[in-house]
C-alpha positions as CSV (number, residue, x, y, z in Angstrom):
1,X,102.4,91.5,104.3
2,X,103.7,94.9,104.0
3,X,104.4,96.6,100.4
4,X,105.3,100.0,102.2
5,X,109.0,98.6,103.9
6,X,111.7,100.0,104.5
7,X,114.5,97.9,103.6
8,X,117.3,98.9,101.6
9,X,115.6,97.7,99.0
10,X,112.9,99.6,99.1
11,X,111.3,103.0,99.5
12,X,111.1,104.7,102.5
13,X,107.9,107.0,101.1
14,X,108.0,110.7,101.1
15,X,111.7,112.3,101.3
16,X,112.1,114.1,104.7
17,X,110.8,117.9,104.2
18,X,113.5,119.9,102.6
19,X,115.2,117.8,100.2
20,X,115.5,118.6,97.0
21,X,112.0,118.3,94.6
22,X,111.4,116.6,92.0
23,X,113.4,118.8,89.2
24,X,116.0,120.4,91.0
25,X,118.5,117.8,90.6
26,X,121.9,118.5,92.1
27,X,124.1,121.3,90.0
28,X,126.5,119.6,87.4
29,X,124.0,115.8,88.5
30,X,124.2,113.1,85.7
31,X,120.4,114.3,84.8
32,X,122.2,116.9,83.1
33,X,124.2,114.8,80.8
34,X,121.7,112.6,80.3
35,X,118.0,114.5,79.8
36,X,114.9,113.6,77.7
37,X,117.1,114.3,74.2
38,X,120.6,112.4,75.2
39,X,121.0,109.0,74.8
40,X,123.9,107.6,77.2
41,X,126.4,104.4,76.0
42,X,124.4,101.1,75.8
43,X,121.3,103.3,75.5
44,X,120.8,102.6,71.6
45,X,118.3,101.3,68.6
46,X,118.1,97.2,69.6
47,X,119.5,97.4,72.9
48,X,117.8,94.9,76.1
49,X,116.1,98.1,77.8
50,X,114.4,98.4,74.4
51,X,113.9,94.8,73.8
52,X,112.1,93.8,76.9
53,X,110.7,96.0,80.1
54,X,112.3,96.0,83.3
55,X,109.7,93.8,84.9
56,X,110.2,91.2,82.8
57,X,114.7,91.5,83.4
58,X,113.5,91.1,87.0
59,X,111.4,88.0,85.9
60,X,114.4,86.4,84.2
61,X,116.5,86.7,86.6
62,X,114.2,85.5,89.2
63,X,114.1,82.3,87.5
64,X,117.3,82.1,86.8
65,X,118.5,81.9,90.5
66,X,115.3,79.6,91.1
67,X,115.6,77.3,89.1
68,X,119.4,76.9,91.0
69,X,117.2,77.2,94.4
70,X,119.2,80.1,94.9
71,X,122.2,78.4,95.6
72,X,125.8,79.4,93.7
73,X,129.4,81.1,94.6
74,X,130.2,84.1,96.6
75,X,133.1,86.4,96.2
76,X,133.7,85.6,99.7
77,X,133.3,81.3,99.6
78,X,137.1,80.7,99.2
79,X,137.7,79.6,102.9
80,X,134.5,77.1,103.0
81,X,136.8,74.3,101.1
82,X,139.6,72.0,102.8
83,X,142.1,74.2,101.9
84,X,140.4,76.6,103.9
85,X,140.7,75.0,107.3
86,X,144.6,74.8,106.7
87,X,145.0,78.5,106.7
88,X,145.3,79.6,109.9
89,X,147.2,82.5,109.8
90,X,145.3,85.6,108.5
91,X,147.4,86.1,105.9
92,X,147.0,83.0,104.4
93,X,143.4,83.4,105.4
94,X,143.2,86.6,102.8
95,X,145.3,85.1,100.6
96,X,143.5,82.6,99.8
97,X,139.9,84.3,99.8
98,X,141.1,86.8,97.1
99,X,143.0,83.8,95.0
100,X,139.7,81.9,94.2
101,X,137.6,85.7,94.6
102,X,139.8,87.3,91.6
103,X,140.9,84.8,89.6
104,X,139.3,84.5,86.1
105,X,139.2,80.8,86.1
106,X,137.2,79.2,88.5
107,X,139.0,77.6,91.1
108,X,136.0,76.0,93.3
109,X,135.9,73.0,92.0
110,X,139.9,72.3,91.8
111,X,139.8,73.3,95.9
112,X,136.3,71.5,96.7
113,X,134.2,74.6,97.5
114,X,130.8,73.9,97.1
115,X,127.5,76.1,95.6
116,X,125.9,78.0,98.5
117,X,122.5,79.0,99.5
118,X,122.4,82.5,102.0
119,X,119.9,83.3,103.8
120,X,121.2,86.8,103.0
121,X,120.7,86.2,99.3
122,X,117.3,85.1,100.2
123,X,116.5,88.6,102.6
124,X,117.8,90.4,100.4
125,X,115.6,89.0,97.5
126,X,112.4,88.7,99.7
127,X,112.5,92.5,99.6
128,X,112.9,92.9,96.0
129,X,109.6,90.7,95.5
130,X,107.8,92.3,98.2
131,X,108.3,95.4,96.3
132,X,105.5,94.0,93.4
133,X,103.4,92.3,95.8
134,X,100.3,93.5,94.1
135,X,101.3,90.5,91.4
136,X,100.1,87.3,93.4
137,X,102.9,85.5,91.5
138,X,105.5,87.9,92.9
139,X,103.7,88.1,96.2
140,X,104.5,84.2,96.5
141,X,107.7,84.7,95.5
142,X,108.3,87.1,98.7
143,X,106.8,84.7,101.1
144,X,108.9,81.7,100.2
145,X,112.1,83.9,100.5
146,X,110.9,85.3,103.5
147,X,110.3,82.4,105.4
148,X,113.6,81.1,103.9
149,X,115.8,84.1,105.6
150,X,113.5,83.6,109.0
151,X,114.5,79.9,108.7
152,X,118.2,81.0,109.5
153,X,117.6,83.5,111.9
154,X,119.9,82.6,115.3
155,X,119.3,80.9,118.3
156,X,121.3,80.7,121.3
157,X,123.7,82.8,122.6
158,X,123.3,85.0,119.1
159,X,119.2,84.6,119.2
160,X,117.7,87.2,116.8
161,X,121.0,87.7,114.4
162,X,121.9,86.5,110.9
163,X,125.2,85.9,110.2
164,X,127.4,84.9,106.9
165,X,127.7,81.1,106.1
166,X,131.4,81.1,105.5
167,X,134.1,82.2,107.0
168,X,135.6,85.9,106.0
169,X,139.2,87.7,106.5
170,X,139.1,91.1,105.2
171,X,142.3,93.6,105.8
172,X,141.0,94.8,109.0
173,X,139.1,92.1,110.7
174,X,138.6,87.9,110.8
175,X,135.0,86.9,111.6
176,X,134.2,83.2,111.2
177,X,130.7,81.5,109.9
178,X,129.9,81.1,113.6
179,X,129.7,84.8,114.4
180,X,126.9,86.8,113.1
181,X,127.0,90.2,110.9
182,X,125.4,93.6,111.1
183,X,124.8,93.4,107.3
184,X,123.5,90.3,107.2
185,X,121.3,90.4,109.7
186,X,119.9,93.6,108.4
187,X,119.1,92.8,104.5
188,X,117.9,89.6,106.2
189,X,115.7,91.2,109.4
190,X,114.2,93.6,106.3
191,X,113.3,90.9,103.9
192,X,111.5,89.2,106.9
193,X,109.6,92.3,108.0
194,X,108.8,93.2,104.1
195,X,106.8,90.0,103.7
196,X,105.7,89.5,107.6
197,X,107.4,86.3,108.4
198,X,108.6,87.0,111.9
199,X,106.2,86.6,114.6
200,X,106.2,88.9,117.7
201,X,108.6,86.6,119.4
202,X,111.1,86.8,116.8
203,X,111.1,90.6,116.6
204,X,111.8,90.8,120.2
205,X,114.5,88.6,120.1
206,X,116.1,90.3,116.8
207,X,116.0,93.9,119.1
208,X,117.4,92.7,121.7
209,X,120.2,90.9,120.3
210,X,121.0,93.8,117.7
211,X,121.3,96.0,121.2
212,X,123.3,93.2,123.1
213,X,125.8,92.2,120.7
214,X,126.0,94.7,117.8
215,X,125.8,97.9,119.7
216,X,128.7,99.1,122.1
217,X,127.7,101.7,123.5
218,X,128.2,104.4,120.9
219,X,127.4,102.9,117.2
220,X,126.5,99.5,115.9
221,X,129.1,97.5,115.1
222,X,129.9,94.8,112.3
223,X,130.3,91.8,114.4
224,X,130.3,91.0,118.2
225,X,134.3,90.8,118.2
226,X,134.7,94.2,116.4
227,X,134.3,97.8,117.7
228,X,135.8,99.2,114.2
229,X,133.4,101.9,113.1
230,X,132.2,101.0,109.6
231,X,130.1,103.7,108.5
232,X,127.7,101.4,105.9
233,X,127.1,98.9,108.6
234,X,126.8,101.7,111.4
235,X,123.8,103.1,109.6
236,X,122.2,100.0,108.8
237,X,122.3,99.0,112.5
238,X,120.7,102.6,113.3
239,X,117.9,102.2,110.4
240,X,117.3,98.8,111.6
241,X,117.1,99.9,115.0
242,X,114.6,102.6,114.3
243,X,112.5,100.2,112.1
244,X,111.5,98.0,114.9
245,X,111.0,100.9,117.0
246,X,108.3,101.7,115.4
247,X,106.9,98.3,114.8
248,X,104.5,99.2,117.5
249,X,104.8,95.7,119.2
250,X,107.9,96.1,121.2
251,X,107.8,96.8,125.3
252,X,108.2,100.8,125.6
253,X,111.3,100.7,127.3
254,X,112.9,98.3,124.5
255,X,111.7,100.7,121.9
256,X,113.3,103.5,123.9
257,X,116.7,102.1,123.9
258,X,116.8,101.6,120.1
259,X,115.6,104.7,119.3
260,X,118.4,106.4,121.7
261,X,121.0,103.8,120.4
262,X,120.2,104.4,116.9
263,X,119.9,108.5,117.3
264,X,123.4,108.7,118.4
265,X,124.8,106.0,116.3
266,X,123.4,108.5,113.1
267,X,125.2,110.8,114.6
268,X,128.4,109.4,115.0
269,X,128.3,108.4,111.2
270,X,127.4,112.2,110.7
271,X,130.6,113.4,112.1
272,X,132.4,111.3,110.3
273,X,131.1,112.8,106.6
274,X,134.7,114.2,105.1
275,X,134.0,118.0,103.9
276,X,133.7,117.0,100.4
277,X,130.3,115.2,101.7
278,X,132.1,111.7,100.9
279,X,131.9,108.9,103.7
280,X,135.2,106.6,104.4
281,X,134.6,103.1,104.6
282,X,135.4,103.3,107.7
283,X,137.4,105.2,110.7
284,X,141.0,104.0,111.3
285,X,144.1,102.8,109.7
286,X,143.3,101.3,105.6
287,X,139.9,102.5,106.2
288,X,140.2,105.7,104.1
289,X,138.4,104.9,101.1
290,X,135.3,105.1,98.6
291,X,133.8,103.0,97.0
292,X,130.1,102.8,95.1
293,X,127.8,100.4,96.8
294,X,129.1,101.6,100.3
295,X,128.6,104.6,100.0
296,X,125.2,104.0,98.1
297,X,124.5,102.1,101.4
298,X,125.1,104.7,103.8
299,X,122.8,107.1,101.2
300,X,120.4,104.7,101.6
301,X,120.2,103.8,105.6
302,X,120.7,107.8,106.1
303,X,117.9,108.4,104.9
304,X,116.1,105.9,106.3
305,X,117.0,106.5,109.8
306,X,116.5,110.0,109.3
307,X,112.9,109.4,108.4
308,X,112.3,106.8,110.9
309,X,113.6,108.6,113.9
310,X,112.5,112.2,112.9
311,X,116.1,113.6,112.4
312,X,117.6,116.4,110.3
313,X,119.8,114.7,107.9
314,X,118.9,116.8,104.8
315,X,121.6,118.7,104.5
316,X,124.6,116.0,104.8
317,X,121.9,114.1,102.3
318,X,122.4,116.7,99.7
319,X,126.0,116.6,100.5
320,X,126.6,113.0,100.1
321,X,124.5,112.4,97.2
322,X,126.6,115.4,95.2
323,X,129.4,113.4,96.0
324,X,128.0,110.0,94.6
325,X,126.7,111.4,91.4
326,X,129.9,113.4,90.5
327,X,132.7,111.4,91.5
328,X,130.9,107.2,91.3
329,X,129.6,107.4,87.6
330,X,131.8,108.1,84.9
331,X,128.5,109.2,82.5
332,X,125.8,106.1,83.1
333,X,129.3,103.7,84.0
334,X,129.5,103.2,88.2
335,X,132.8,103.8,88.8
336,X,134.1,101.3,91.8
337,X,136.3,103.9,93.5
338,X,135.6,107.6,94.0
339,X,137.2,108.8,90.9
340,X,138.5,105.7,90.4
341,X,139.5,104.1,86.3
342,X,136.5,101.6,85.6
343,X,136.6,98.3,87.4
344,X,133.6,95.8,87.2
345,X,131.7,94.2,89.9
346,X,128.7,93.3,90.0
347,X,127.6,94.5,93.4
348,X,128.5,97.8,92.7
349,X,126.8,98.0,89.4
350,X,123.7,96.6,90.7
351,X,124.0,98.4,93.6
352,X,124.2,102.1,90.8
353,X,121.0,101.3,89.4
354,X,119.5,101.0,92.7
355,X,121.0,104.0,93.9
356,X,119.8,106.0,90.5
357,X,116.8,104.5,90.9
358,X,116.0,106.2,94.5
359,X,118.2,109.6,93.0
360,X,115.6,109.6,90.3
361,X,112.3,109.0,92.6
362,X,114.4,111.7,95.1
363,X,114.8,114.2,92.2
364,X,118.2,113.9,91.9
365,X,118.5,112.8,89.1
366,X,116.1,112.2,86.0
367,X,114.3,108.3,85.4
368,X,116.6,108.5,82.3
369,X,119.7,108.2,83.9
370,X,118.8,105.8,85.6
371,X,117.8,103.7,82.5
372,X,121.1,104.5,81.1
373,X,122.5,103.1,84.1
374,X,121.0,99.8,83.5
375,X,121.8,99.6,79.9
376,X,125.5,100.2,80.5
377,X,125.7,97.3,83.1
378,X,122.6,95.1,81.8
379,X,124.8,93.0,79.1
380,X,127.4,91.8,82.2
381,X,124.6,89.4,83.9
382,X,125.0,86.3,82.5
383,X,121.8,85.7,84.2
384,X,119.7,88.2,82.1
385,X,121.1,86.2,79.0
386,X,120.9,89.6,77.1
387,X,123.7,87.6,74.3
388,X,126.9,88.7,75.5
389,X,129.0,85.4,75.6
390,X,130.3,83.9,79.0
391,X,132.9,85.7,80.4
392,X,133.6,88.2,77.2
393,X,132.2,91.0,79.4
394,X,131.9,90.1,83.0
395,X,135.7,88.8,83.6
396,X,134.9,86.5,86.5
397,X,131.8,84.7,85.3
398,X,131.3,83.1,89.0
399,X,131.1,86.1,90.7
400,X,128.6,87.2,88.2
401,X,126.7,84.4,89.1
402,X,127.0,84.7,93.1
403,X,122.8,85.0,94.2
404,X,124.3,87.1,97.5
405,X,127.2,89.1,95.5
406,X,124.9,89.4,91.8
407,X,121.4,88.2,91.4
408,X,119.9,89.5,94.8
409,X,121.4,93.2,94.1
410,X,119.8,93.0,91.1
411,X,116.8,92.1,91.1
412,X,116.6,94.5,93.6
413,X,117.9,97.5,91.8
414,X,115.4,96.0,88.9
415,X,112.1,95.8,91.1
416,X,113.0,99.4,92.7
417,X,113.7,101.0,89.1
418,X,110.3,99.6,87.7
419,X,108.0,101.6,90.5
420,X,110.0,104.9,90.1
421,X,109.4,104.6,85.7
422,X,106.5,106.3,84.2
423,X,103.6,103.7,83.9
424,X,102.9,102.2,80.8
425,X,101.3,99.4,79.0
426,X,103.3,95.9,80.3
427,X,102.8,92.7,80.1
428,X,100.5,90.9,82.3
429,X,102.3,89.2,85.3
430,X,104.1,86.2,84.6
431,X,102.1,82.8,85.1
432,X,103.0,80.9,88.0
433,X,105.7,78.8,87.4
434,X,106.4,75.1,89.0
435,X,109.2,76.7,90.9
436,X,107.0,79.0,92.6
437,X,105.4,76.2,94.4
438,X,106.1,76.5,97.7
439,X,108.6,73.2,98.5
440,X,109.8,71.7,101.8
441,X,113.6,72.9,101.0
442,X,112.7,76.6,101.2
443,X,109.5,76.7,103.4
């Protein structure tokens, strides 16, 4: 199993030459306001980041979804019950998904909408565990994810793809549970190649069908149906593409073809970077705007495609990581939108320690903002169980709970933000639990 991935979970080891060192954080970064002698909000005498290590948050929460078997809502679930096969219209389709998505009591079990399990929960999660897999405990942990997510990979006419297991209307596209995703197949091809549970076989067929059906010609697209450029899912297609190019066991000529496919879909992305290094969500009408954990995304997969396929992308880097820091955080508080007045979610918070995490191990930013990160989102989990009551702080406790949406994010901010902090003396790993034993529901 390989600890070295390349996920978006993970590091992608050295930065590519010419990006900032450590120390040279960007001009006006958040490692100014928050250096070795400045303590940010939440970062105080008593509070959890003081109380228990990171390691041992990631622990909690691991259990917490396991002992659930990773199954729970979704932001997304609110078309999987009855009502949900009346509305056929896409208006009613939206509608109703943002009805039971926003509302702060929980309609799921008024409309018969049932826990989930996703195998993009479970990719996602593999990744986060294969990050410690120098813990044997954790190293199990990774496997039985792993194979979970290569459980659900496709077969058929969609061989090689993940997809979502509900259906989703969003304002500019309807794509049912029967079509599969560019960002779920990605978290869940990485979580699968992070803990080497896809045979040879399997990584053909995932290469292939990423090039058949989620590539038209110019970028990768979200879904089969769609030739929308969104710039997250765009450059997750392109990293994707360039990681199993360089697997080693793919024909040449099917290597070839993603690395060609994946050079000029980073480039298409590139051209679309606005001159104040910001991304849209995507290009097109009601695409226009910023938000956190895309645009932490795109930081991500740039990078990683940059290093993967031995291009320049240092500069728009810089660029686009100025942007995130000044205009996403309001001091250690993600902001949703660019600029935006604060508005909770627990993707994008999870998705602002990650992303401080990798400014910090980047040189960015400093290792304490990132901490500070944490402790101004940490008490929102219910998961962590860090004492704030249900629902005082997180609004929507569901969506709190959602393992695809919450605990997955996470625990994969949590895992990445342990290996960037100085060592020190921890606890020893955490004895197996029973729900570590490998079971017939998840193997």
């Amino acid at each position: 199993m390989s600890t070295a991935s390349t996920s978006t979970g993970t590091s992608t080891g050295d930065p590519p030459g010419g990006l900032m060192p450590p120390g040279t954080p960007t001009d006006h970064s958040p490692r100014d306001r928050f250096g070795p002698d400045h303590h940010a909000p939440g970062d105080h005498p008593g509070s959890p980041l003081e109380a228990m290590d990171v390691l041992a948050l990631a622990d909690r929460l691991f259990r917490s979804a396991d002992a659930r078997d990773w199954a729970g809502p979704d932001p997304y679930d609110g078309l999987t019950g009855p009502l949900g096969r009346l509305a056929v219209h896409p208006v009613l389709r939206q509608v109703l998904l943002q009805t039971v998505k926003r509302s702060r009591i929980d309609l799921r079990p008024v409309l018969g909408i049932h826990p989930l399990r996703t195998a993009t929960a479970a990719g996602t999660a593999a990744g986060a565990c294969a990050r410690l897999s120098a813990s044997p405990v954790w190293r199990r942990r990774a496997l039985r994810l792993g194979r979970s997510a290569a459980a659900e990979q496709l077969s058929g006419r969609y061989a090689g793809l993940w997809r979502y297991e509900f259906d989703v209307q969003t304002r500019w596209a309807y794509y049912p549970a029967s079509l599969p995703n560019l960002v779920a197949t990605t978290f869940c091809a990485d979580g699968c190649l992070d803990t080497g549970t896809l045979d040879d076989e399997s990584v053909v067929t995932l290469a292939h069908g990423l090039l058949e059906h989620l590539h038209n010609g110019a970028f990768f697209t979200y879904t089969p149906a769609s030739d929308v450029l969104v710039h997250n899912a765009n450059l997750m297609g392109a990293a994707l593409a360039g990681r199993l190019a360089c697997i080693g066991t793919l024909p040449g000529e099917l290597a070839d073809r993603l690395v060609d496919a994946a050079r000029g879909a980073v480039e298409v992305s590139l051209n679309g970077q606005r001159p104040d290094g910001s991304w849209p969500y995507g290009r097109g009408p009601r695409l226009g705007w910023v938000d956190g954990f895309h645009t932490g995304y795109v930081l991500l997969r740039l990078e990683q495609a940059g290093t993967l396929l031995d291009v320049d992308v240092r500069r728009p880097l810089e660029r686009g990581v100025d942007h995130y820091l000044r205009h996403l955080f309001d001091g250690p508080l993600p902001r949703y939108f660019a600029d935006g007045r604060s508005r909770r979610d627990p993707n994008n918070d999870a998705t602002a320690v990650r992303m401080a995490a990798w400014a910090a191990e980047r040189g960015f930013a400093a290792a304490d903002f990132a901490c500070a990160v944490l402790a101004a989102v940490v008490d929102r989990y219910p998961d962590l169980g860090t004492g704030t009551p249900p629902g005082a702080a997180s609004g929507n406790r569901p969506l709190w709970e959602s393992p695809r949406w919450s605990i997955a994010p996470l625990l994969d901010a949590l895992t990445a933000l342990h290996t960037v902090l100085p060592a020190r003396d921890t606890p020893p790993s955490p004895r197996r639990p029973p729900a570590d034993q490998p079971s017939a529901r998840t193997v």
